[in-house]
N, C-alpha and C positions, 0 to 999 in steps of 0.2 A: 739610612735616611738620604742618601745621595743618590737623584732620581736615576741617575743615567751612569753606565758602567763604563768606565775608561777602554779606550779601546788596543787590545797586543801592538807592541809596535817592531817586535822582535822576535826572532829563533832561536831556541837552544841549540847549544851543539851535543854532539853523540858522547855521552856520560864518556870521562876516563874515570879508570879503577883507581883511588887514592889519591884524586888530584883534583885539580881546582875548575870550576869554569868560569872562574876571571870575571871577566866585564862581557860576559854574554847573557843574551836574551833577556836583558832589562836589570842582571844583578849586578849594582854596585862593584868597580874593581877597588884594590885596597889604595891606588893612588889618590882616588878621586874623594877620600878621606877630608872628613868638614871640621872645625873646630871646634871642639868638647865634644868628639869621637873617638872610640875605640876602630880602628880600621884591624881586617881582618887580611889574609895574605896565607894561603887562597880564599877569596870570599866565600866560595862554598865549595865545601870536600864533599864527594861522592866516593863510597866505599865498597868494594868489591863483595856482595853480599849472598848468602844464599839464597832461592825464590820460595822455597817453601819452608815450611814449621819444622823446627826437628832439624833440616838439615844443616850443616855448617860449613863452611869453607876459610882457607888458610887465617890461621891467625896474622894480624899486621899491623902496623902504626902509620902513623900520619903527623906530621908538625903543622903547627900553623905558627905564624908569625904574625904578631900584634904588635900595635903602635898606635901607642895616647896620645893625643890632640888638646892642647888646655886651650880656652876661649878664642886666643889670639892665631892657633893654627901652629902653635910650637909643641915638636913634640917633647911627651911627658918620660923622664929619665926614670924606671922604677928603681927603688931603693930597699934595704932592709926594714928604717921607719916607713917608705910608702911604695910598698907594691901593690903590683899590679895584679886583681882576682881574677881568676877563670873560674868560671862553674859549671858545670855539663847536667842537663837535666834531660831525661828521654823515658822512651816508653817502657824502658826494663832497666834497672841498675846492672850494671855490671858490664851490658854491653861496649859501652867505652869508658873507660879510666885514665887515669884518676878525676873521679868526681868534682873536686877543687883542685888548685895548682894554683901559686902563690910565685910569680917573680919578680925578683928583689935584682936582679939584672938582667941584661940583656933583653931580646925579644920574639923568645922561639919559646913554646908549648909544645910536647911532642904527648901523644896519647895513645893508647893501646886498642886494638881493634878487637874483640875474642872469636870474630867472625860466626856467630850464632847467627838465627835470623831477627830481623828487624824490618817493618813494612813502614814507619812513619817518621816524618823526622825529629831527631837530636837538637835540642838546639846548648849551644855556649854562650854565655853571657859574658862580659867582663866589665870589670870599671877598676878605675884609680883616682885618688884625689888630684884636683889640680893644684900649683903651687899658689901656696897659701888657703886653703882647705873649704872656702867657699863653695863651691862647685865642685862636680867629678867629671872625667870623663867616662862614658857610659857605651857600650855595644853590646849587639850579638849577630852571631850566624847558625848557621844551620849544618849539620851534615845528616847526607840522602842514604838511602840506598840505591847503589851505580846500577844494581841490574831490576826489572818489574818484577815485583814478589808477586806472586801469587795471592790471589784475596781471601783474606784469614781474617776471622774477629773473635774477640775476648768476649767474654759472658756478662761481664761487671756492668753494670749502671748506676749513674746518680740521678736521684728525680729532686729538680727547683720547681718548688711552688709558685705560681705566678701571682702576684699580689693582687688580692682583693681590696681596693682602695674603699668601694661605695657600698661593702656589706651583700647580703645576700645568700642564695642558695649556692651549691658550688656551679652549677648550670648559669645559673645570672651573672654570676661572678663571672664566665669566662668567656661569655659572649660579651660582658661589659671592656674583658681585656683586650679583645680583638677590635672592640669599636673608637678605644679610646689609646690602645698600644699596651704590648705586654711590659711587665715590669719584675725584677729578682731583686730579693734582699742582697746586699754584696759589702765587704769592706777592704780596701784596699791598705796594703804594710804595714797592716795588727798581724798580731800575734797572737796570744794565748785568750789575750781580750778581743779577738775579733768578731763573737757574737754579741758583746755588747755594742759594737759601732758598727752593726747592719744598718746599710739604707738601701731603699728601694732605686735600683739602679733602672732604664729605657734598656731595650732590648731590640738591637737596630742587626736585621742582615743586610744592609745596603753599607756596611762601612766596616771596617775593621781599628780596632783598637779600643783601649779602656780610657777614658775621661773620667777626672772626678775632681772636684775644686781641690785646692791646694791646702788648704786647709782642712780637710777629711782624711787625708795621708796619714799613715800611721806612723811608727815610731821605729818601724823596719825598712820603711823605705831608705832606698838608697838614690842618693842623688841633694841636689838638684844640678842636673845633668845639663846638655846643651840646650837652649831655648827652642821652640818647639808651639806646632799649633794645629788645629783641624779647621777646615771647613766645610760647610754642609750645603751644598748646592741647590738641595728642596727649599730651603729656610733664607739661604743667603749669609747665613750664622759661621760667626768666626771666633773662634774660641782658643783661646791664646794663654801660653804656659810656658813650662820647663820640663822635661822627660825625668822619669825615674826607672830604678828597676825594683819593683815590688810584685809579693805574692799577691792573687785575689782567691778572697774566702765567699765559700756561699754558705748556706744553711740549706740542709737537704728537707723532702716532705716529713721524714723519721725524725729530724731534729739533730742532727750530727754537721758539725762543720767539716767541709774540705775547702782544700786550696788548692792553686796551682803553683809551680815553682815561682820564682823570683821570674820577671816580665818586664817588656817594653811598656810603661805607661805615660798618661800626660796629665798633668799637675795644672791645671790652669787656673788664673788670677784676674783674667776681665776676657770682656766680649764685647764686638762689635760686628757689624753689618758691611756687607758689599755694594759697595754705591750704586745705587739705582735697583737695585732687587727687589722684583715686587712684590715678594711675601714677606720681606723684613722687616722687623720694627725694631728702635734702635733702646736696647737695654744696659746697662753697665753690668747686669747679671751673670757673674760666672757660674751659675749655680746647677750645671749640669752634671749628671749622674749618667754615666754613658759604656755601654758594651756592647762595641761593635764587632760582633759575631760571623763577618759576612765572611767570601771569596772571593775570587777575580776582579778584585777592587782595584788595578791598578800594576804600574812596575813600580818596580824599588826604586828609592829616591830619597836622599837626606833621611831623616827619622819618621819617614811616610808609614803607614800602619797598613802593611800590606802583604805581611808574610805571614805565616799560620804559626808560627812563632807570639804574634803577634795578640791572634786569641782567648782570649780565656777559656771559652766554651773548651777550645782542644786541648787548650796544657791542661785543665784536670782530669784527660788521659794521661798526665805523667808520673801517674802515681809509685813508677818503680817498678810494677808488676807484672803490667802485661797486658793487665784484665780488661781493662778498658780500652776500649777502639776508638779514635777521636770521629767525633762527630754528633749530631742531636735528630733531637726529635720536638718541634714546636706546636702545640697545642694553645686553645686561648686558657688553658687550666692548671698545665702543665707543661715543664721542658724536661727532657731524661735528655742526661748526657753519655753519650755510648752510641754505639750503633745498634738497634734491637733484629731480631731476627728477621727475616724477608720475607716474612710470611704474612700475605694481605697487603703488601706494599709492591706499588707501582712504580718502576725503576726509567730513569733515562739516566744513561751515560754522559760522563765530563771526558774531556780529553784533557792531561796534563797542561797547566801553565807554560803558555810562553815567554813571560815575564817576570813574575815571582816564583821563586825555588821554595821547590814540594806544595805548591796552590795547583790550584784546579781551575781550568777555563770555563767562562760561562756557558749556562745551559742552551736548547736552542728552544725554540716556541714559533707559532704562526700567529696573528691574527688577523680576523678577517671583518669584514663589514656585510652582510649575506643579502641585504636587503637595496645595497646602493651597486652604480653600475663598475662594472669588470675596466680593469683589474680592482678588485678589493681585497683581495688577501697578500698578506708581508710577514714575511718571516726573517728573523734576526737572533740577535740573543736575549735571553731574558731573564728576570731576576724578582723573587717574591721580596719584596725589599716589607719586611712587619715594621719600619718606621715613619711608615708613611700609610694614609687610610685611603690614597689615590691613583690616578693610574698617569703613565708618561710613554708618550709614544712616540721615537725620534723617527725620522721621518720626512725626506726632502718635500719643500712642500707642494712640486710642480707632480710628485707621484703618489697624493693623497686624489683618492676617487670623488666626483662631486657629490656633493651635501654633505659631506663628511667634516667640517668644519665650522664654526664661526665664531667672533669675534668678538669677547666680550672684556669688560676691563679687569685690569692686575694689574693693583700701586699704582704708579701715576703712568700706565701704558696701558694697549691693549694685548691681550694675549687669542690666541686661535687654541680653541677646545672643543671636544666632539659632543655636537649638538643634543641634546638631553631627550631622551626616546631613542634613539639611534640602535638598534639589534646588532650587537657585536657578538664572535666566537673568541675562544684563548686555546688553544692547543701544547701542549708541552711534548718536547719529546719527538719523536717519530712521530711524521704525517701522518705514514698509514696504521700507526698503533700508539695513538701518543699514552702519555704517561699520566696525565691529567685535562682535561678536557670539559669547558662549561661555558654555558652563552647567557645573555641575560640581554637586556634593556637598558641602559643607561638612566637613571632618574637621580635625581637629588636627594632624595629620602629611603636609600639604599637599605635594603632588607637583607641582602643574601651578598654573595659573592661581588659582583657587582662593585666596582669603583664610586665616591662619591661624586668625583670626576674625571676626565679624562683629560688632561691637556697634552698637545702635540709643539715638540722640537723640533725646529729647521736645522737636522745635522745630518750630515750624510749617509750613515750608513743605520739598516732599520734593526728597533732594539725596542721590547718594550716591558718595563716596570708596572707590574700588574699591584704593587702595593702591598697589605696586609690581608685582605677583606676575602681573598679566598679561604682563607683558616674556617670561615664559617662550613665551607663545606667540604675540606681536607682540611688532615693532617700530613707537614710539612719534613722531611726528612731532607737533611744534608750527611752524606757519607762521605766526610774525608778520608778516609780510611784505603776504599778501594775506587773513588772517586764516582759517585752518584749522587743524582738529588730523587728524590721520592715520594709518593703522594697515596696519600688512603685515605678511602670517604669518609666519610663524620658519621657512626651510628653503623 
């Protein structure tokens, strides 16, 4: 739902075998540790791995050292009444051990490597109460694999029904969900009861992380963690809470619950607006149901929801097994979680994150204006954002082509958006062979692909958020797995 995608502001450095990369390329170092945090020390371990299936290289360990933060910024002593939990959850059990780790002093974790392969990442969790039992403090990080595996995927899938809110045929049904936004049943820190507290959760790739009022929490969550909040730059919407670490459960097409391990979530208690925002309306309603599914949303920062840690779509790749490859497939019908075979699908490559560890950089796209005078065509990065049914085109505004704009009101201003009739193209992908490719008319009463509108950002560098509304005529593929996004026709 956040029109516009944060822009790299950093570079990694060249993977070491079993060691940290600190405070580079956007990831958090452990000094810079906030209060009612877990800080991690290395922030993120990269492990000397093998690149293909099957093979293995040397067995090895790794420590990390953690240090709790209670409210105030003082750190948390663990004890035998209150230590401190580590829990390792990843894409095969066994590959790193011990699963939990429990300490009652000091502040070193050491963990076993078995050196098999692994292409995705690990993530650890931890938390401890803070003193006097109010609060915990709460973290995780990640560890990579140091060397590029080779692209391997698991057979497994789960298929989430997209809810049918207004009835209908399954056809009506999922053209209705791409007009008005997809939606999955979901519960967040139940447990055995978690198919009774399904709600229908928004289904946003312009953001990362799970939102869900604080009172929908279940009885598993852990927390309440350091204070904590999102905002949503399309809406103006600020949504404001406390962090937990809780599993999310769906309900599959078959009727089976899954979940994903224990997670970064946010618990929030009210809401309010960004002063002067012109799509805002000012609500006291905290009453959002939210799964922010996306990538390249950003660097790391405080408890910012920016890492595939972060996820839910991916962690229920962490089934233990294997089977599952992280990554989906969105339909206005349906969502499978998994990566499916490549067969019929039109591929553009990501390039690895420069700012969140194990995320994926945005895609690239052109678009053009074919009927207004040269230069008209801008290429940038791009982003099918399904939480929005519009389109956003940043864009300095001395190298927009003429007629290509005007000005009409939003909230108590004007805003510049592309004038309704205007023949535009969208390219994904490679120029000369893009990956998805459609042109349309701009009109207000949007049938197909086609924006409802298009409004244009004075910000410098050119990017554009095409919305939800090409689902009409593709099917959407994100592969975190071996780092692609993907597209195949409708029919």
């Amino acid at each position: 739902m956040n029109r516009t995608a944060r822009r790299p502001s950093a570079s990694l450095a060249p993977a070491l075998v079993l060691a940290a990369l600190g405070a580079l390329g956007g990831v958090r170092d452990a000094a810079a540790a906030r209060p009612g945090e877990v800080s991690f020390s290395p922030s993120v371990v990269r492990l000397d791995n093998p690149r293909t299936p099957g093979a293995t290289r040397p067995q090895a360990t790794f420590t990390l050292d953690l240090v709790a933060y209670d409210a105030q910024g003082a750190p948390i002593v663990p004890s035998a009444d209150n230590p401190l939990v580590v829990e390792v959850s990843g894409p095969r059990r066994g590959v790193v051990t011990p699963g939990e780790a429990r300490l009652e002093s000091g502040s070193s974790a050491t963990f076993s490597y078995d050196g098999s392969f692994f292409a995705t990442p690990i993530t650890i969790a931890a938390w401890i109460d803070e003193p006097g039992g109010a609060r915990k403090a709460l973290g995780r990080t990640v560890v990579l694999p140091g060397n590029p595996p080779d692209c391997a995927y698991g057979s497994g899938r789960h298929t989430l029904r997209v809810s049918c809110e207004q009835g209908g045929s399954e056809e009506e049904c999922g053209l209705a969900a791409i007009r008005r936004g997809l939606k999955v049943k979901a519960a967040v820190g139940h447990g055995a009861d978690a198919r009774d507290e399904m709600q229908p959760f928004g289904v946003d790739t312009g953001s990362i992380g799970t939102v869900v009022p604080v009172d929908r929490l279940g009885p598993d969550a852990i927390g309440p963690g350091a204070p904590g909040r999102v905002y949503y730059d399309s809406s103006g919407r600020i949504f404001s809470g406390s962090h937990y670490l809780a599993s999310v459960a769906f309900e599959t097409e078959d009727g089976r619950v899954v979940r994903t391990p224990r997670m970064l979530v946010l618990g929030i208690d009210s809401a309010s607006c960004v002063p002067g925002h012109p799509a805002c309306r000012a609500s006291d309603d905290p009453g959002l149901h939210y799964l922010g599914v996306g990538f390249a949303r950003g660097a790391a920062d405080a408890h910012a929801f920016v890492s595939p840690a972060d996820n839910a779509f991916l962690r229920l790749a962490d089934d233990g097994d294997g089977t599952i490859s992280p990554g989906y497939v969105l339909t206005g019908r349906a969502i499978t979680i998994g990566v499916p075979p490549a067969d019929g699908w039109s591929m553009a490559p990501l390039a690895p994150s420069t700012t969140a560890a194990g995320d994926w950089s945005p895609a690239r796209a052109c678009w053009s204006f074919p009927e207004l005078p040269e230069p008209n065509r801008f290429c940038g990065n791009f982003l099918l954002d399904v939480g929005l049914a519009e389109m956003f085109l940043d864009l300095p505004r001395a190298e927009r082509p003429p007629g290509s704009e005007e000005m009409r009101p939003c909230g108590e201003r004007s805003c510049a958006y592309v004038p309704d009739g205007t023949a535009m193209q969208v390219a994904v992908g490679s120029p000369d062979a893009p990956a998805m490719a459609y042109d349309f008319r701009l009109q207000r009463e949007a049938r197909g692909p086609e924006p409802t509108w298009a409004m244009w950002i004075d910000r410098p560098q050119a990017f554009v958020n095409v919305g939800r509304r090409p689902l009409f005529r593709f099917h959407y593929l994100f592969d975190a797995t071996c780092g692609n996004v993907g597209f195949r026709r409708v029919g």
